[in-house]
C-alpha positions as CSV (number, residue, x, y, z in Angstrom):
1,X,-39.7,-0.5,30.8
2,X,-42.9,-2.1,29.2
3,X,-44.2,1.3,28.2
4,X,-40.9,2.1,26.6
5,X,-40.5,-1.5,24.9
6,X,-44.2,-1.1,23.3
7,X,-43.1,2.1,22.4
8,X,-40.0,1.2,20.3
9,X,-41.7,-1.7,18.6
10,X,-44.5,0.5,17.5
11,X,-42.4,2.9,16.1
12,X,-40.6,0.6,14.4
13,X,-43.7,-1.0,12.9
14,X,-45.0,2.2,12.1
15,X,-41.6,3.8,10.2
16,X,-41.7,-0.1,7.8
17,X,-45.4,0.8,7.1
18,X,-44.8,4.4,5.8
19,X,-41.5,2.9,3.8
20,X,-43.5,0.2,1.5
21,X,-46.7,2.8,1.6
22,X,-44.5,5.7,0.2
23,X,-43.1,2.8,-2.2
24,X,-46.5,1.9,-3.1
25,X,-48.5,5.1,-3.2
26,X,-46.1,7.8,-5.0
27,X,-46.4,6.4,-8.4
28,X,-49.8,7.0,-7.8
29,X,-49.3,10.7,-6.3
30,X,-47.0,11.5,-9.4
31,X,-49.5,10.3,-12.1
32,X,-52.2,12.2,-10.5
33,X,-50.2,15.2,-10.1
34,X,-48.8,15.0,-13.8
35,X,-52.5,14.9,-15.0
36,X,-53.3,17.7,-12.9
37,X,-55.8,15.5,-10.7
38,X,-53.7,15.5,-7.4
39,X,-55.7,17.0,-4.7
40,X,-55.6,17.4,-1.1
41,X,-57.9,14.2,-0.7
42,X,-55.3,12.1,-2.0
43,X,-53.5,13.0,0.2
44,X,-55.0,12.7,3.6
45,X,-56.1,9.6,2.3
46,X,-52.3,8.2,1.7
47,X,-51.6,9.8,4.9
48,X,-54.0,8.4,7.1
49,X,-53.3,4.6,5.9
50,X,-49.7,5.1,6.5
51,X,-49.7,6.4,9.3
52,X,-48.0,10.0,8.5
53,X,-49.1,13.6,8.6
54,X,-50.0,15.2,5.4
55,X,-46.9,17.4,5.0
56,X,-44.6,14.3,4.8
57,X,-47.1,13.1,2.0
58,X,-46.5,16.6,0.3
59,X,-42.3,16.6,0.7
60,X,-42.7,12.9,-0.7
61,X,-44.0,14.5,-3.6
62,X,-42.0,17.6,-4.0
63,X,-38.8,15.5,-3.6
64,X,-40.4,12.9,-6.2
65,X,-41.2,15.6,-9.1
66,X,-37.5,16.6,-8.0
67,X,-35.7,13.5,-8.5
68,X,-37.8,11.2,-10.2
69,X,-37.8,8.5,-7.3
70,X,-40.3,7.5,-5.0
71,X,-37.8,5.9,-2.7
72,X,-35.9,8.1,0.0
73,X,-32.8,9.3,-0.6
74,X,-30.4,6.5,0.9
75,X,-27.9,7.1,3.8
76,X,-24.7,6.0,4.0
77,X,-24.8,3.9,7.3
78,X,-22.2,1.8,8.7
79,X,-22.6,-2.2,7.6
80,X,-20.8,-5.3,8.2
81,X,-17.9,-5.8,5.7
82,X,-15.9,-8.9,5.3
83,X,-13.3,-7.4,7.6
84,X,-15.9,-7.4,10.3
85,X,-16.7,-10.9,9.6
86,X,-13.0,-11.6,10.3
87,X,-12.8,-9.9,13.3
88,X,-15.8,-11.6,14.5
89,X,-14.2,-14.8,14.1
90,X,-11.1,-13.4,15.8
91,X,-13.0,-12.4,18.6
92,X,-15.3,-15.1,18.5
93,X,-18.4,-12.8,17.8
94,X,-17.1,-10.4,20.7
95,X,-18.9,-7.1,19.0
96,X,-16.6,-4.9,21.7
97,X,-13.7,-6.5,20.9
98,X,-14.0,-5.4,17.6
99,X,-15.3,-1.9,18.5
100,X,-11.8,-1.6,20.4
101,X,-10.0,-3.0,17.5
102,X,-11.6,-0.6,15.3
103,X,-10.8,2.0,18.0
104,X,-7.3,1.4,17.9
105,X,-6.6,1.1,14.1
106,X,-8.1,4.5,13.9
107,X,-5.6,5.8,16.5
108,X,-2.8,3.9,15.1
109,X,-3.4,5.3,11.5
110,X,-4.7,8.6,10.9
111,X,-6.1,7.9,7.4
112,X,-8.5,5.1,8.5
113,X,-11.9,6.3,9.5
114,X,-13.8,7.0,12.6
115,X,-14.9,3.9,14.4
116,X,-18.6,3.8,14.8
117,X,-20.1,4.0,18.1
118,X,-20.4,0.1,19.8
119,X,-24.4,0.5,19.3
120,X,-23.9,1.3,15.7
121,X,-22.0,-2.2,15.6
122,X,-24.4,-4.0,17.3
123,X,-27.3,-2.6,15.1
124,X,-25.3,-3.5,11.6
125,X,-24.5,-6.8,12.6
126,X,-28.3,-7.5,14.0
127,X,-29.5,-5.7,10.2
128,X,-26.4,-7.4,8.1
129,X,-26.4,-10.8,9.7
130,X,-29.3,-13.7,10.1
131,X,-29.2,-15.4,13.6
132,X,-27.4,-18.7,12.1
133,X,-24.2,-16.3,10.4
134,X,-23.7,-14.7,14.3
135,X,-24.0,-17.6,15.7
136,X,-21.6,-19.2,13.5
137,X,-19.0,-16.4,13.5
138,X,-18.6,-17.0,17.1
139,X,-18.7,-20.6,17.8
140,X,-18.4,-22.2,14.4
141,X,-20.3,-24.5,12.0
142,X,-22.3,-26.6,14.3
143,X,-23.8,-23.9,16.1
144,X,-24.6,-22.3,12.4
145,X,-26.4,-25.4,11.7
146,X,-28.5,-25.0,14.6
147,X,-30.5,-22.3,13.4
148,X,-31.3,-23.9,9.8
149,X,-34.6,-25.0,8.1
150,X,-34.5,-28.9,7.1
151,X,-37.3,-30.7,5.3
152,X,-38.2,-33.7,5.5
153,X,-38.5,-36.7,3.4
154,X,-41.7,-37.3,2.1
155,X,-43.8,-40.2,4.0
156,X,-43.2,-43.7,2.3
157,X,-43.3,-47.1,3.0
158,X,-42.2,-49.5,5.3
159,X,-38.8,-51.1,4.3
160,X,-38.2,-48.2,1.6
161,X,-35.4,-47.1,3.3
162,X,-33.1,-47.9,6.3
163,X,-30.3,-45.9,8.2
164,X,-26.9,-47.4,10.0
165,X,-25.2,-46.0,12.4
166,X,-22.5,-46.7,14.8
167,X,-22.4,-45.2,18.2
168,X,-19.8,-45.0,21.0
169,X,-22.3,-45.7,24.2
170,X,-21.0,-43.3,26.6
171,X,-21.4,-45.6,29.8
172,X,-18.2,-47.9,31.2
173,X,-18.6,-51.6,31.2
174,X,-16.6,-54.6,33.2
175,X,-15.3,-56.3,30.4
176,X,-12.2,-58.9,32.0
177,X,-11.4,-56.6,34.8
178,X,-11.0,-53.5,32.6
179,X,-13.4,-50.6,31.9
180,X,-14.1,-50.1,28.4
181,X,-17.1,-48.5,26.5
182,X,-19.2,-50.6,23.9
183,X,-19.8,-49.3,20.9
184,X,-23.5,-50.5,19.7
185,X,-24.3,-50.6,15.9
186,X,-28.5,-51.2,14.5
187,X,-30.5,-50.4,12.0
188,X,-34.3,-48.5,12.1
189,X,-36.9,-48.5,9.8
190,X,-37.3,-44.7,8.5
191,X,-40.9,-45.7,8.2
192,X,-42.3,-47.1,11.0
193,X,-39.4,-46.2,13.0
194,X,-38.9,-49.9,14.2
195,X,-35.4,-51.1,14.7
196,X,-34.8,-53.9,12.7
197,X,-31.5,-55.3,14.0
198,X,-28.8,-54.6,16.6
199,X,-25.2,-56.2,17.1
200,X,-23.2,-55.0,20.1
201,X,-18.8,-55.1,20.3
202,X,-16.9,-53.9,23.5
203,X,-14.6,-52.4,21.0
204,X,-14.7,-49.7,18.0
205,X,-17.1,-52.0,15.6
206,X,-15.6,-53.0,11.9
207,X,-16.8,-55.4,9.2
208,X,-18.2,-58.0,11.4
209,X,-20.3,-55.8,13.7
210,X,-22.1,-54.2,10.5
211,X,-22.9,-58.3,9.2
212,X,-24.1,-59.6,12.3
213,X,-26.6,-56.6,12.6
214,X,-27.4,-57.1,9.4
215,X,-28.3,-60.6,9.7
216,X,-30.7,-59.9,12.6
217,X,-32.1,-57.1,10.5
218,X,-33.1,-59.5,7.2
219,X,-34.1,-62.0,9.8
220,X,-38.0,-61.7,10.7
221,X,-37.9,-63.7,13.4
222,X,-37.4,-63.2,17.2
223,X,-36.4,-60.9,18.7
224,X,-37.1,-57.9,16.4
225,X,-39.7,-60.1,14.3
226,X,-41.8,-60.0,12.7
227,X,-40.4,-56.5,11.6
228,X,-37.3,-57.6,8.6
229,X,-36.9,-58.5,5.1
230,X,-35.3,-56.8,2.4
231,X,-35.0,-52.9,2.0
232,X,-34.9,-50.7,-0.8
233,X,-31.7,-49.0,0.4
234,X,-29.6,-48.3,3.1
235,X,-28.1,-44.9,4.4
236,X,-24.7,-44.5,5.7
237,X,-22.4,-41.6,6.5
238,X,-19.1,-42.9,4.7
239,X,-18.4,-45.4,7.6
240,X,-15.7,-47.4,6.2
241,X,-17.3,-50.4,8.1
242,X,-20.6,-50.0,5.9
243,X,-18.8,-49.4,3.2
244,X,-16.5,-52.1,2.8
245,X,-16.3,-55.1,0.1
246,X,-17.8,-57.4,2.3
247,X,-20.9,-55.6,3.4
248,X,-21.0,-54.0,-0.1
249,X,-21.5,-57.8,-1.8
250,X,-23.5,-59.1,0.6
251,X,-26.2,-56.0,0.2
252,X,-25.2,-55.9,-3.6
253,X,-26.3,-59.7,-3.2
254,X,-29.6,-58.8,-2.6
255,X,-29.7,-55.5,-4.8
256,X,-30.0,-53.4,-2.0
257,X,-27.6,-50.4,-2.5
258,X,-25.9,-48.7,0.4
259,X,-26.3,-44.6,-0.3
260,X,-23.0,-43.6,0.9
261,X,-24.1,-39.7,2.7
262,X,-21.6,-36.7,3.1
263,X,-19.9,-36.9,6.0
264,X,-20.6,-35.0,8.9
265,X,-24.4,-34.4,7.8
266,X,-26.3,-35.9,10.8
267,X,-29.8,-34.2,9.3
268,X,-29.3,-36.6,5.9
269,X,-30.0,-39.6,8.4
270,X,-32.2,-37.9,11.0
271,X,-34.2,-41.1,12.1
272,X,-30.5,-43.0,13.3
273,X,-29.7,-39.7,14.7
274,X,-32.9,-39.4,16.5
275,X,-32.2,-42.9,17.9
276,X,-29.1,-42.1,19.0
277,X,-30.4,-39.4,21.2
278,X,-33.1,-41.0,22.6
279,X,-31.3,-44.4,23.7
280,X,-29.0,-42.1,25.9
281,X,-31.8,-39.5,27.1
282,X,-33.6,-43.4,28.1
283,X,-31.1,-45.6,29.1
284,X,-27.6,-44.4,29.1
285,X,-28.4,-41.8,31.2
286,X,-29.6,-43.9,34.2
287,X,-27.1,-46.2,34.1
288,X,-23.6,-47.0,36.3
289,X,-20.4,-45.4,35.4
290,X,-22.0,-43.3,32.9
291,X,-19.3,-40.9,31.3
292,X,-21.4,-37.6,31.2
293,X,-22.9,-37.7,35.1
294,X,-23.0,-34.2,36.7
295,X,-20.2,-33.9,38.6
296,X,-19.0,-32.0,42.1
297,X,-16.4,-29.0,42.7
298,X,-13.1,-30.0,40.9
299,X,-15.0,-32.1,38.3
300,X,-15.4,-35.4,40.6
301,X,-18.7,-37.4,40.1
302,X,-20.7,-38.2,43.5
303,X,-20.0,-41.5,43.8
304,X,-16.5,-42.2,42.2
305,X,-16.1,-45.9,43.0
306,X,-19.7,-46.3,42.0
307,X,-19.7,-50.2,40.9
308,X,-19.7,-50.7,36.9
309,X,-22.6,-53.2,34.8
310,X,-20.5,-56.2,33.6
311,X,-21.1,-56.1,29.5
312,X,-23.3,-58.9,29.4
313,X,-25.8,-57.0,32.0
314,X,-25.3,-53.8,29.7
315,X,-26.4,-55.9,26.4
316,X,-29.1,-57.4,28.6
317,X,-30.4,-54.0,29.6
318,X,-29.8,-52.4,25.8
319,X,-32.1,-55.5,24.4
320,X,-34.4,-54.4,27.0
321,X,-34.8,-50.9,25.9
322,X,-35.0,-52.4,22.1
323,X,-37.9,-54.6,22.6
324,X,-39.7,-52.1,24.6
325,X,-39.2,-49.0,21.9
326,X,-40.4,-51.5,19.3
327,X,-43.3,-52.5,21.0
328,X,-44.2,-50.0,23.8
329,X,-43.0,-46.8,23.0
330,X,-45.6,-44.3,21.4
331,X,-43.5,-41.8,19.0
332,X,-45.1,-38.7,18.3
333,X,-44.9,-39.0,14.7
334,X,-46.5,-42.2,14.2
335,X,-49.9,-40.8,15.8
336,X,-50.3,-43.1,18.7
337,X,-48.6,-46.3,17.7
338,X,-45.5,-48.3,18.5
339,X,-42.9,-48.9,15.3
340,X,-44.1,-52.5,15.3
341,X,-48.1,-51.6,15.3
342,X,-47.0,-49.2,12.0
343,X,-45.4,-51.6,11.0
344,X,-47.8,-54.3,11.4
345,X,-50.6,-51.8,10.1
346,X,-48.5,-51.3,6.7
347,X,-49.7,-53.4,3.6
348,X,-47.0,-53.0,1.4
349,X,-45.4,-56.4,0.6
350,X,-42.3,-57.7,2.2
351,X,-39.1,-59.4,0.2
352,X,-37.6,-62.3,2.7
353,X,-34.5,-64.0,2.5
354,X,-33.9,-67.5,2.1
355,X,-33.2,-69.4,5.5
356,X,-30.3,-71.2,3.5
357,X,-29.1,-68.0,1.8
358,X,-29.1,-66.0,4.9
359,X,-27.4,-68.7,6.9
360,X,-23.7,-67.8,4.9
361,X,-24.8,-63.8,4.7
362,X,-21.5,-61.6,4.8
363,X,-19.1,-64.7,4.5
364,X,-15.8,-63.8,2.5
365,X,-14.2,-65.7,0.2
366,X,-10.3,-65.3,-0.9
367,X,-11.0,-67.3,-4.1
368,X,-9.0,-69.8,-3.8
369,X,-9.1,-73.6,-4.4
370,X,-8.2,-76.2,-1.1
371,X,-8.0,-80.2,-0.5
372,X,-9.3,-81.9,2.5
373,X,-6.2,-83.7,3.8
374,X,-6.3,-86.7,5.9
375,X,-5.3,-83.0,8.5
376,X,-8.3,-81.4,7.6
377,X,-8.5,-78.0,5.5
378,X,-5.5,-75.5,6.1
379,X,-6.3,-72.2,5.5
380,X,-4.1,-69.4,6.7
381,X,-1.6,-71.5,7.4
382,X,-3.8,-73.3,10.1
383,X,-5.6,-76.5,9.9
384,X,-9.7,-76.8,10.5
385,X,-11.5,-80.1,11.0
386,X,-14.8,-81.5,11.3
387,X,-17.0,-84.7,11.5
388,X,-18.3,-84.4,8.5
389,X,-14.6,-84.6,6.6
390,X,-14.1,-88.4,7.7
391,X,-13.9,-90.2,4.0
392,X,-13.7,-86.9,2.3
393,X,-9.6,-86.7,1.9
394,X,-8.8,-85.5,-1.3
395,X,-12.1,-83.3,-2.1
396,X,-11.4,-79.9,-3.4
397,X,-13.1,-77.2,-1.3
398,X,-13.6,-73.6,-1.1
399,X,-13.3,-71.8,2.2
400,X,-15.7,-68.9,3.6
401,X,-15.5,-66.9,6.9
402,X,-17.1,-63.8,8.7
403,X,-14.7,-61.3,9.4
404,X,-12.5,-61.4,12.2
405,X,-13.5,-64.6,12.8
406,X,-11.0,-67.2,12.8
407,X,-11.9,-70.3,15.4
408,X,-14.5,-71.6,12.5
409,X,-15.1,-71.5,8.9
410,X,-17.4,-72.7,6.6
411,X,-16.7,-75.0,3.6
412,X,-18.2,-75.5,0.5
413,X,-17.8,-77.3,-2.4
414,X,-16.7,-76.3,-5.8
415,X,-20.4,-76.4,-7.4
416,X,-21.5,-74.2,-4.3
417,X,-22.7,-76.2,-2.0
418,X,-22.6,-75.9,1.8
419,X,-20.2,-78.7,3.0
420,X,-20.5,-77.8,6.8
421,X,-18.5,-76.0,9.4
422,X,-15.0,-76.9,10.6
423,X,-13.1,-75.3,13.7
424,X,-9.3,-74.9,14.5
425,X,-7.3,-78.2,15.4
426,X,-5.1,-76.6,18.1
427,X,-7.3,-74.2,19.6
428,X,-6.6,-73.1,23.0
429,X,-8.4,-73.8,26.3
430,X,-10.1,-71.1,28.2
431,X,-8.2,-71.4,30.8
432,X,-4.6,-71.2,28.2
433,X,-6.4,-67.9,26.4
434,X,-7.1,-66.2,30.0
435,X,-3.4,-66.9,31.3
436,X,-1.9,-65.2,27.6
437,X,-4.6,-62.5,27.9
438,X,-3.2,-61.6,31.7
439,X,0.1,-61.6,30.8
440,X,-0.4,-59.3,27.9
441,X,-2.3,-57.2,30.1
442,X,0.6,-57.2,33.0
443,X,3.3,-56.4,30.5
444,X,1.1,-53.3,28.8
445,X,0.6,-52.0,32.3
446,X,4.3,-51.9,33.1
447,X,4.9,-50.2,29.9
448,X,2.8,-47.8,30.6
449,X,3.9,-47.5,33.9
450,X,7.5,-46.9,32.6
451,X,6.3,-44.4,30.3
452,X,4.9,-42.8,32.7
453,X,7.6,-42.3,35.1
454,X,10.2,-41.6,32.2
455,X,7.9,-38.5,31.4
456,X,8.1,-37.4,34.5
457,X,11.8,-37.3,34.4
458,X,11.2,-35.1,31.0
459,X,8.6,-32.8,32.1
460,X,10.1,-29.0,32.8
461,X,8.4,-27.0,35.0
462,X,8.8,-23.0,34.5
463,X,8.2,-19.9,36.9
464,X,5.2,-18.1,36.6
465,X,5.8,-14.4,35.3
466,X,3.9,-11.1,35.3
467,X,5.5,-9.8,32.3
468,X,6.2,-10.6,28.8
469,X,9.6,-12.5,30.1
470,X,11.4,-16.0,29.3
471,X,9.9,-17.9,32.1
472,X,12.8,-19.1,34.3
473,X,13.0,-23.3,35.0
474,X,12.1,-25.0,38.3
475,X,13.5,-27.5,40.2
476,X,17.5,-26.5,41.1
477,X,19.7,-29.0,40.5
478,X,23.3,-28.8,42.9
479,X,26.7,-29.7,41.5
480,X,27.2,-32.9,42.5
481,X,24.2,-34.3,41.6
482,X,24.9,-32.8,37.8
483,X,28.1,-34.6,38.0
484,X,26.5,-37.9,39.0
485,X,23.4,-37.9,36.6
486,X,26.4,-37.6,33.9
487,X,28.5,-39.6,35.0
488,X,26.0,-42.6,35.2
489,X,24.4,-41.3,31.6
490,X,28.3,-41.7,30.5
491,X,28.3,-44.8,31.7
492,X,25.4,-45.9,30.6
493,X,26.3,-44.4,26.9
494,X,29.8,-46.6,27.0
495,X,28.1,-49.6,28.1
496,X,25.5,-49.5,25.2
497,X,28.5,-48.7,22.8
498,X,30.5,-51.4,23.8
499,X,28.7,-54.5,25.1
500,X,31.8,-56.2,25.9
501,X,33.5,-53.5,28.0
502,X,34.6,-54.0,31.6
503,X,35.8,-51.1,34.0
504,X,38.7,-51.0,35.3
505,X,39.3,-52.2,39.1
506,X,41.1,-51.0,41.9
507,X,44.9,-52.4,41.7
508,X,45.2,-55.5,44.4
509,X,47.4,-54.6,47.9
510,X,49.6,-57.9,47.0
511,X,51.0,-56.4,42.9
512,X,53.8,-54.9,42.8
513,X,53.9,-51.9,41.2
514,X,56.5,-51.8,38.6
515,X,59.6,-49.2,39.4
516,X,60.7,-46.7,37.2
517,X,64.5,-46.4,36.0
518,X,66.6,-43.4,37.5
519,X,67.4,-40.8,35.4
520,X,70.9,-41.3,36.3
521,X,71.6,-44.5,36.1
522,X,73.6,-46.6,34.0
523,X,72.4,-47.7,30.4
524,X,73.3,-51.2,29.8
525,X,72.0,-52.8,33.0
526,X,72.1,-56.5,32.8
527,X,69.0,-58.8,33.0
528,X,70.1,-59.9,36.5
529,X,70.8,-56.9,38.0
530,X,67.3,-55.6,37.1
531,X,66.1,-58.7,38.4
C-alpha cells in the first residue's frame, strides 16, 4: 500500500512538472526551430529537466508548429456544475447520492447524458471544489467557516480597544429552589488580554447587566484593579443590550464609541470569543449540574440527582477563575506573562474617571421636573423618601435610576447636583416578597400542570405502516364512552352559553300529573265537574 501510495504521488508530481515545463520551454523550442537552430541537444536537455523522454519533447513540437499552442490540447472532462452544487446540498454532500440521482435521470430521460462513473464524481468535486465549499455543501455555513484564513489585528495598546459579550453559562444553579442558568456578561482587554469587569444575572442580561459591568470595568480599583480606565472603543455584535440609549449615552458620555459588529461574526471579536471558550474548557466544565456532561445509554448523565451550586457559590467560584486568569494565567500570546503583568508592563497613559462622575454612570433620566412633597418624591406613580428631604418640601428635583431598578433612585437638583438617594415608602418585607414569589410560583406550576394533562388529551397517536399508507389512529374508543364524552362536552357547551340555566329534575312521587281530556267527551264541561 505504501509502495503504491509513493507511487501515485510521484506520478502525480511528475505529470504537473512536465505541464508548466512544456508551458515554459516550447516557446523556446518554436523559436529555435523557426531560426533553424533547434537541435537534438535541446531537446534532451528539456527532456531530462522535465522529466519526459525525448519523443514526447518532439510531438510537443510537431503538434506546436501544427497548431500554434504550446499548451495540450484540452479534454472535455466532467466538472462540477451548479446543478451538482444543488444536489450536494440535497444530499448533504452525499457524492453517491448524487451518482444515483444522476443515474436515474439518465434512465428516466433518454436525451440526458451518461452519468459519470462515482470516481469521476469524486475526482471533479476534489479538482472543482476547495475543502471549505465541500464542507459547506454538506453541513452548512459554520462548518465552511471552519476551513477559512482570518488575520489578525495588528498589536496595539492597552485600552485601545475592548470587546462585550454575553454568554449563557451552560451549568444549573439553585436560585430560590429552581434551577436556572446564569448568563455572565464582562469585558477583556484585546491587549493585554485582562478582563476589566464582570457583572453576573440568573436571567437573560439587559440594560442593567451591560452598566454594572461597565462600571467595574472604568473602575481601577479592586477587584480587577489596577487594570480600567477609559477605552478607545468597544466591540459588540448588535446586542440590543449594548446597544441601547442608556449604554449608548453613558459610553457617548465619555467619547467612547460602541462599534456595533455584523452579527453572527464571532472572528470580528475573537478575544471575547476566545474567553468564552476558555472559561468553560476551565471552569464550567468541572462544575455540578453542568448541561453538556457526557452522558450513559439513553442519554442519562451518571449521576442525575447530582446536587446543584447555589448561585452565590457559582459567582464566588466565577470571581475565582477571574482573578486567577488576570493574575496567574500565562496566555501563549503574551510570551510568558499574565494580562495584568502586560498590562502593568504597558506605558501608554491611562484616561480615569471621576469618582463623582462614575458614581451616577448609566443612570436614566425621563426628563422631567418633580417637587419634594411633605410624602417625598413620587415618581412612577410611587413615592421615595429619604433623610436628607426633611426641610426640603417644595424643592424642584430631577429623578435618575439604573435600569430595572426600582427600590431606589437617585435625585438631583435642577443645576445638576447630586441631592442623595431615596428608597420606596411601602416596600415590602422579605418575608411579604417570599410569600408573593411562592405563590406565583405554585400557580405557574399548576398551569403548567394543566397544560400538560390537556395535551395529553389532544395528542393522537397513529399505527406504524410499512407502506406509503394513511397511518390508521390508536386508542379505540367504544360507544358508550363516545356518547358520554358528548354528552358531558354538550353540557358543558350549554352551561357556558347560558350561565343561568338549570336542568330539569326528576318529577316529585307526590304531583299529580295533569289528565288529558277524552276524545269523546262532552265540550262545555263546567268548572266543577273538571274539578
Amino acid at each position: 500500500m505504501n509502495d503504491s501510495s509513493a507511487g501515485t504521488q510521484g506520478a502525480g508530481k511528475a505529470v504537473f512538472t512536465a505541464r508548466s515545463g512544456r508551458l515554459a520551454a516550447l516557446p523556446r523550442l518554436l523559436s529555435l526551430d523557426q531560426s533553424g537552430e533547434l537541435t537534438s541537444a535541446h531537446v534532451k536537455l528539456v527532456a531530462t529537466a522535465v522529466g519526459r523522454s525525448e519523443r514526447a519533447v518532439w510531438r510537443w513540437v510537431a503538434t506546436a508548429r501544427a497548431t500554434g499552442h504550446v499548451d495540450a490540447a484540452s479534454r472535455t472532462r466532467f466538472s462540477v456544475t451548479p446543478e451538482i452544487r444543488r444536489l450536494l446540498v440535497l444530499w448533504g454532500g452525499n457524492a453517491s447520492a448524487v451518482h444515483r440521482e444522476l443515474k436515474q435521470r439518465a434512465l428516466d430521460d433518454p436525451l440526458m447524458p451518461a452519468a459519470p462513473s462515482l470516481s469521476t464524481i469524486h475526482r471533479a468535486l476534489r479538482r472543482d471544489l476547495t475543502p471549505g465549499e465541500r464542507a459547506g455543501l454538506a453541513k452548512g455555513e459554520a462548518a465552511r467557516r471552519a476551513f477559512d484564513v482570518f488575520a489578525q489585528r495588528p498589536p496595539a495598546h492597552r485600552n485601545a480597544a475592548w470587546e462585550g459579550d454575553h454568554k449563557c453559562v451552560p451549568v444549573r444553579v439553585l436560585l430560590e429552589d429552581q434551577l436556572v442558568q446564569p448568563w455572565v456578561t464582562w469585558f477583556i482587554d484585546c491587549h493585554a488580554k485582562v478582563i476589566t469587569g464582570v457583572a453576573v444575572t440568573p436571567h437573560a442580561p439587559s440594560a442593567d447587566a451591560v452598566l454594572a459591568a461597565l462600571r467595574m470595568a472604568l473602575d481601577r480599583t479592586e477587584p480587577f484593579g489596577p487594570a480600567g480606565g477609559l477605552p478607545g472603543l468597544i466591540r459588540v455584535d448588535r446586542g440590543k443590550e449594548f446597544l441601547c440609549a442608556t449604554v449608548a449615552s453613558a459610553l457617548g458620555a465619555f467619547a467612547v464609541p460602541v462599534v456595533d459588529l455584523p452579527a453572527y461574526s464571532p472572528h470580528l471579536k475573537g478575544t471575547i470569543e476566545a474567553l468564552n471558550g476558555a472559561v468553560e474548557d476551565m471552569l464550567f466544565v468541572s462544575m455540578p449540574r453542568y448541561v453538556h456532561r457526557q452522558t450513559l445509554t439513553g442519554g442519562r448523565t451518571a449521576d442525575p440527582d447530582e446536587p446543584a451550586l447555589s448561585f452565590e457559590a457559582f459567582v464566588e467560584l466565577l470571581l475565582k477563575w477571574v482573578h486567577w486568569w488576570n493574575t496567574e494565567h500565562q496566555p501563549r500570546a503574551l510570551g510568558g506573562r499574565t494580562p495584568m503583568q502586560a498590562w502593568s508592563c504597558d506605558p501608554t497613559p491611562l484616561h480615569d474617571v471621576p469618582a463623582e462622575q462614575l458614581a451616577h454612570f448609566g443612570l436614566e433620566d425621563d426628563g422631567r421636573t418633580r417637587t419634594i412633597t411633605t410624602q417625598g418624591v413620587r415618581w412612577r406613580n410611587r413615592h421615595y423618601i429619604a433623610p436628607w428631604m426633611v426641610g426640603q418640601a417644595g424643592v424642584r428635583v430631577a429623578v435618575r435610576h439604573l435600569p430595572h431598578h426600582d427600590l431606589t433612585i437617585e435625585v438631583f437638583g435642577l443645576d445638576g447636583v447630586h441631592l442623595g438617594s431615596a428608597v420606596l415608602a411601602e416596600a415590602a418585607s422579605e418575608e411579604q416578597v417570599r410569600k408573593v414569589r411562592s405563590a406565583r410560583t405554585a400557580k405557574a406550576r399548576r398551569l403548567r400542570a394543566d397544560m400538560k394533562a390537556a395535551a395529553r388529551l389532544r395528542r393522537e397517536r397513529f399505527e406504524a405502516v410499512t407502506t406509503a399508507a394513511p397511518p390508521e389512529r390508536l386508542g379505540a374508543l367504544t360507544e358508550a364512552e363516545a356518547e358520554a364524552e358528548l354528552a358531558e362536552s354538550d353540557a358543558a357547551g350549554l352551561r357556558r352559553a347560558d350561565p343561568g340555566y338549570i336542568p330539569h329534575q326528576p318529577v316529585p312521587d307526590g304531583w299529580a300529573r295533569p289528565v288529558p281530556p277524552a276524545a269523546d267527551g262532552p265540550e262545555d264541561d263546567t268548572p266543577e265537574e273538571n274539578a
